[in-house]
N, CA, C and O of each residue as an XYZ file, in Angstrom:
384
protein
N     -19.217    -20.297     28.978
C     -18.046    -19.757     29.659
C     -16.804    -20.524     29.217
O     -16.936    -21.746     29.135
N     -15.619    -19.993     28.921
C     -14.616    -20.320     28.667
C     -13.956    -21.087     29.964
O     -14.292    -21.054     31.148
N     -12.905    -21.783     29.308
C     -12.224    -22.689     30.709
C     -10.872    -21.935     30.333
O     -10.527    -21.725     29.170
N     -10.130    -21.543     31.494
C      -8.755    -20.722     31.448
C      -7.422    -21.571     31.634
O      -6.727    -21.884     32.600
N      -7.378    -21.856     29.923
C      -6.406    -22.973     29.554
C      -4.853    -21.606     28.469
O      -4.778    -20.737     27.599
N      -4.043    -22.375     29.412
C      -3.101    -21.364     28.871
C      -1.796    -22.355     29.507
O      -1.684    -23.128     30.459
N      -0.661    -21.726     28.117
C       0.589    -22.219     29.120
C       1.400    -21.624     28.782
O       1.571    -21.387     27.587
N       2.448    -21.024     30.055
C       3.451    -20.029     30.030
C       4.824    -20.660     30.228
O       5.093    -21.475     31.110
N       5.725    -20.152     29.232
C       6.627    -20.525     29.181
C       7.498    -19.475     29.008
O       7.348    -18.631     28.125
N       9.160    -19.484     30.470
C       9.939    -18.933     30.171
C      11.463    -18.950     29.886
O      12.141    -19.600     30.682
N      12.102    -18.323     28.855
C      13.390    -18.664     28.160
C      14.167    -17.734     28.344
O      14.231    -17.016     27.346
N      15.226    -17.186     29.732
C      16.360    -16.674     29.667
C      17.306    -16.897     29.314
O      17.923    -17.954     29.448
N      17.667    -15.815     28.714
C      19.141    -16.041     28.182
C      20.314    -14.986     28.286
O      20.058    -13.998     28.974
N      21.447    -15.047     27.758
C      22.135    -13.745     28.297
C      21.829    -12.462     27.427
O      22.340    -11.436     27.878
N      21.149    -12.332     26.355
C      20.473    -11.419     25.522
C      19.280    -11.079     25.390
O      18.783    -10.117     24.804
N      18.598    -12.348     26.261
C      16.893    -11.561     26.466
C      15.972    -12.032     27.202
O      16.662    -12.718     27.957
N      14.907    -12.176     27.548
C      13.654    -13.040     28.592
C      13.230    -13.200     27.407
O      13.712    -12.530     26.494
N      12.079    -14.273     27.149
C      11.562    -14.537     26.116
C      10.577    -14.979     27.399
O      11.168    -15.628     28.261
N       8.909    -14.672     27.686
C       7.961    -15.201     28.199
C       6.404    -15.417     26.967
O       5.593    -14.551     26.637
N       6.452    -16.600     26.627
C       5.976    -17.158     25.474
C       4.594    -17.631     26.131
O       4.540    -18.514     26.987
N       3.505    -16.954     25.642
C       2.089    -17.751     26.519
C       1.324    -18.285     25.011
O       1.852    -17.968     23.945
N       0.520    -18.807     25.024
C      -0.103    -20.141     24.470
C      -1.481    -20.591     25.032
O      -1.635    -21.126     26.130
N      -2.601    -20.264     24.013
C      -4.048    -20.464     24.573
C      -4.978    -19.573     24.711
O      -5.324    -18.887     23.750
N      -5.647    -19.415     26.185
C      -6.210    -18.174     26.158
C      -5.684    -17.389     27.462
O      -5.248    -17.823     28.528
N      -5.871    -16.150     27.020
C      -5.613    -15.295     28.467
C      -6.894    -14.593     28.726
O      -7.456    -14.021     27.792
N      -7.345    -14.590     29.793
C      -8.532    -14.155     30.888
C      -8.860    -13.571     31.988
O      -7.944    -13.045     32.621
N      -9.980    -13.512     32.421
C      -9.846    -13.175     33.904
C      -9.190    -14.189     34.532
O      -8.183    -13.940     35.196
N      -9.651    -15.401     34.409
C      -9.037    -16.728     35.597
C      -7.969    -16.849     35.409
O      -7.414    -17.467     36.316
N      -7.348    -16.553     34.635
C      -5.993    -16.568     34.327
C      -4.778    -15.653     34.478
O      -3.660    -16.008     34.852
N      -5.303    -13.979     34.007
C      -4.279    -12.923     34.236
C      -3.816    -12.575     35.028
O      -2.970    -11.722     34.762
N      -3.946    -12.841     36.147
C      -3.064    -12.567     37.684
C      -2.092    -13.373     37.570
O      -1.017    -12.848     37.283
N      -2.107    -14.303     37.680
C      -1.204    -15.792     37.532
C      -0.013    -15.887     36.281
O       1.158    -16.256     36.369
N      -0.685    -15.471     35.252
C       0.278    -15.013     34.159
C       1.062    -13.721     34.657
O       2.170    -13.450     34.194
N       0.613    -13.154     35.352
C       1.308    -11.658     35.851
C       2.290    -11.975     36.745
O       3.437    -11.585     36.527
N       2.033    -12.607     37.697
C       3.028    -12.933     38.829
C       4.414    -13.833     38.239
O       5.514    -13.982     38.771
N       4.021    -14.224     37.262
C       5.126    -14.888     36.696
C       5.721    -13.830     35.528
O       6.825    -14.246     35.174
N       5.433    -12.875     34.976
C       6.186    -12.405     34.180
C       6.947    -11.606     35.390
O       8.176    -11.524     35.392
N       6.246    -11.097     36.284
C       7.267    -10.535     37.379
C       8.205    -11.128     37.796
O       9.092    -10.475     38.346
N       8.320    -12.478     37.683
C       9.389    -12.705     38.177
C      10.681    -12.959     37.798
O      11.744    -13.030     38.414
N      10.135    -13.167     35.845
C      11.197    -13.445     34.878
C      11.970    -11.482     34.234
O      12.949    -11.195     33.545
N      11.044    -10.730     34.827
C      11.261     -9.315     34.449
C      12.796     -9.035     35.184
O      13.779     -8.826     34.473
N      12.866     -9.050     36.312
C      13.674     -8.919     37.341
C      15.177     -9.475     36.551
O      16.221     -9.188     37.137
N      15.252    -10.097     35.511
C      16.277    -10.992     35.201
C      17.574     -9.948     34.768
O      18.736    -10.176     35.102
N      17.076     -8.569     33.829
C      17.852     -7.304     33.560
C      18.053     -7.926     32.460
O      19.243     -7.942     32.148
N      17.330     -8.468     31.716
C      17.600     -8.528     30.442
C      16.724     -7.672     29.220
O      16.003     -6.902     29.854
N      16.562     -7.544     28.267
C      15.630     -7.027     27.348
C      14.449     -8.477     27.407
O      14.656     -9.667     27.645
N      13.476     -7.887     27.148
C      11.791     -8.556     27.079
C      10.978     -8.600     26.457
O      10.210     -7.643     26.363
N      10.812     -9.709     25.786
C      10.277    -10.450     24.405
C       9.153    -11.340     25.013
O       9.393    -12.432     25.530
N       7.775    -10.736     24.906
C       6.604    -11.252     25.200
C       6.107    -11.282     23.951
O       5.844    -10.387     23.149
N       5.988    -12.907     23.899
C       5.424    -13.765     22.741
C       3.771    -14.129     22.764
O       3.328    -15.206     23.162
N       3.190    -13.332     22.402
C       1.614    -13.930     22.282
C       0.808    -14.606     21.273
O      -0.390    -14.883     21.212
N       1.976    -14.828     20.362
C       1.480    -15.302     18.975
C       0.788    -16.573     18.966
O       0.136    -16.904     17.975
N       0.905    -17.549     20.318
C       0.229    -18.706     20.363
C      -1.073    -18.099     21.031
O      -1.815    -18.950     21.520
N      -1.490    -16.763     21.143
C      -2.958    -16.984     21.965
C      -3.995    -16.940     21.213
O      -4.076    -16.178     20.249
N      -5.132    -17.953     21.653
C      -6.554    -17.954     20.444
C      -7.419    -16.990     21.512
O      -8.524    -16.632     21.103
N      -7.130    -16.674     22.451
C      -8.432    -15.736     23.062
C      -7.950    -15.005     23.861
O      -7.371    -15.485     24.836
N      -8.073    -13.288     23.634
C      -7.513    -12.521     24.432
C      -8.716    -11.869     24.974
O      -9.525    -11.470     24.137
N      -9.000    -11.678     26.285
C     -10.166    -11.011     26.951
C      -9.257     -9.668     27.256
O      -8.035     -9.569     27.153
N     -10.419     -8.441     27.751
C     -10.367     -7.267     27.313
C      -9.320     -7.227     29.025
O      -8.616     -6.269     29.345
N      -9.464     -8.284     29.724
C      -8.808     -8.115     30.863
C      -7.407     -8.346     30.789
O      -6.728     -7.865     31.697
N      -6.677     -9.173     29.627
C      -5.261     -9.420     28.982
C      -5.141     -8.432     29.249
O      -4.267     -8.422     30.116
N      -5.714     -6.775     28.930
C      -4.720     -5.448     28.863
C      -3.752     -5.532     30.136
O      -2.545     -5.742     30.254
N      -4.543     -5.341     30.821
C      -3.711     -5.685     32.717
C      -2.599     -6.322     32.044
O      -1.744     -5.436     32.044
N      -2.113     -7.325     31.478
C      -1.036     -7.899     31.493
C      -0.032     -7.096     31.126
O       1.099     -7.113     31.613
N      -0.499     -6.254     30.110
C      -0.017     -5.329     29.248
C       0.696     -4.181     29.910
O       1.915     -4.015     29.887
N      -0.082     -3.496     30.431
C      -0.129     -2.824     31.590
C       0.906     -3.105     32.460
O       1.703     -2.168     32.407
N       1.323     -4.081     33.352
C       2.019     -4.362     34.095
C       3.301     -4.680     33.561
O       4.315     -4.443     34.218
N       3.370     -5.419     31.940
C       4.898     -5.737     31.334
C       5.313     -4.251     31.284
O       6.421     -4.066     31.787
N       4.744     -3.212     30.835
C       5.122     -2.079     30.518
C       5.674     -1.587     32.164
O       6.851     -1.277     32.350
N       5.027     -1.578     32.865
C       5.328     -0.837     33.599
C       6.305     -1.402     34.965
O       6.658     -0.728     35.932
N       6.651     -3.096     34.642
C       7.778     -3.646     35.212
C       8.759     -3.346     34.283
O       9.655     -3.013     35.060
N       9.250     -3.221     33.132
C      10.168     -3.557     32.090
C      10.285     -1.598     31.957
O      11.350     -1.224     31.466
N       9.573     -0.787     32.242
C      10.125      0.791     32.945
C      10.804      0.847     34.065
O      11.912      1.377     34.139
N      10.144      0.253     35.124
C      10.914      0.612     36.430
C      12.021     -0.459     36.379
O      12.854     -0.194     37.245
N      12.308     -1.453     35.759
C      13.603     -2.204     35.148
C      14.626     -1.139     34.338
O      15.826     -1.400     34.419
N      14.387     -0.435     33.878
C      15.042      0.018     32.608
C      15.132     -0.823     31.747
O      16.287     -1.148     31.472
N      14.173     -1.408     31.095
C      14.449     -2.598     30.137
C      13.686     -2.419     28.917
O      12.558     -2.048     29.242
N      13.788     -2.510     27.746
C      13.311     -2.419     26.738
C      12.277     -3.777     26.438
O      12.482     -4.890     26.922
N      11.150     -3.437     25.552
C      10.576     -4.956     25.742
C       9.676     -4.025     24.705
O       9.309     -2.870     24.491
N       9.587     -5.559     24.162
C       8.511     -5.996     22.668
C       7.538     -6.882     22.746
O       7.623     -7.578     23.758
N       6.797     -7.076     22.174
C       5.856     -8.322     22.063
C       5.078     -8.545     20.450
O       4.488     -7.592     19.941
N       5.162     -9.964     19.705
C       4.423    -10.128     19.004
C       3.226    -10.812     19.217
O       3.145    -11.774     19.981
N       2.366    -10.393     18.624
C       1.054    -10.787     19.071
C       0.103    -11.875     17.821
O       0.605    -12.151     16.732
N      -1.113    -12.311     18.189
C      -1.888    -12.957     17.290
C      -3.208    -12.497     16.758
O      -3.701    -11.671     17.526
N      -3.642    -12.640     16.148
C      -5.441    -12.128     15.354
C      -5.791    -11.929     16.687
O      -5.913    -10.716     16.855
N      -6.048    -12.645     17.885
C      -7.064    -12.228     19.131
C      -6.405    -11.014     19.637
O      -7.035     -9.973     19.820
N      -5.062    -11.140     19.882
C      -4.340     -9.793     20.923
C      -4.587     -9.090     19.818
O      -5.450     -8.350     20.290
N      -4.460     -8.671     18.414
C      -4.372     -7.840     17.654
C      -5.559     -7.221     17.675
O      -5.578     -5.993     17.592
N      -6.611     -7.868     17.776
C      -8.273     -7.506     17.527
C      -8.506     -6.783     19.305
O      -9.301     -5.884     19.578
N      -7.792     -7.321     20.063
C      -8.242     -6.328     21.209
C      -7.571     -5.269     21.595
O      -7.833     -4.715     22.663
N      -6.760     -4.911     20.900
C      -5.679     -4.149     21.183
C      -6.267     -2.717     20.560
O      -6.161     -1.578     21.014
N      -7.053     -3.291     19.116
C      -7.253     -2.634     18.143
C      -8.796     -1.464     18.987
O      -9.202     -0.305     19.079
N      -9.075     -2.820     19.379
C     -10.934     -2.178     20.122
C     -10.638     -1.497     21.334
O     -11.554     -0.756     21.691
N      -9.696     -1.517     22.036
C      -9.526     -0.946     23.117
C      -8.338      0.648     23.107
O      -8.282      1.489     24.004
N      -7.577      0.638     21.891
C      -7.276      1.685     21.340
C      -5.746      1.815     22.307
O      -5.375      2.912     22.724
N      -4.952      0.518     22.577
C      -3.826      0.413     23.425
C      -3.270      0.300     22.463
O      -2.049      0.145     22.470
């Protein structure tokens, strides 16, 4: 079993949110990562979710996914994310 080691980091500015995670994202983990992008969403800026530091994305990360999309809609906010080999490989298998 994996240990749910991750660290979130966020960077407002007057041109964008930048919420930068690092490690792995999981079950023990994706709620917690969620409640915090909610709170940096709210800012009315455009939204730049950085996943390029993650080595392990579980099929439960989508939820995260899921929820940026659908805070950063009811925001009116535009939002991107680059991702890494793990988010890329689950993204790919799960057909999101």
């Amino acid at each position: 079993m994996r240990a749910s080691l991750s660290t979130v980091r966020a960077h407002i500015s007057s041109l964008a949110t930048v919420l930068t995670i690092s490690g792995d994202i999981d079950a023990g983990n994706v709620d917690p990562i969620k409640a915090c992008m909610a709170e940096v969403v709210v800012t009315g800026n455009s939204f730049l979710l950085d996943l390029s530091g993650v080595d392990f994305f579980a099929a439960r990360g989508i939820s995260l996914l899921i929820a940026v999309d659908e805070a950063c809609r009811g925001a009116q906010l535009p939002w991107t994310m680059v991702t890494s080999r793990p988010v890329d490989r689950a993204l790919r298998i799960s057909e999101w």
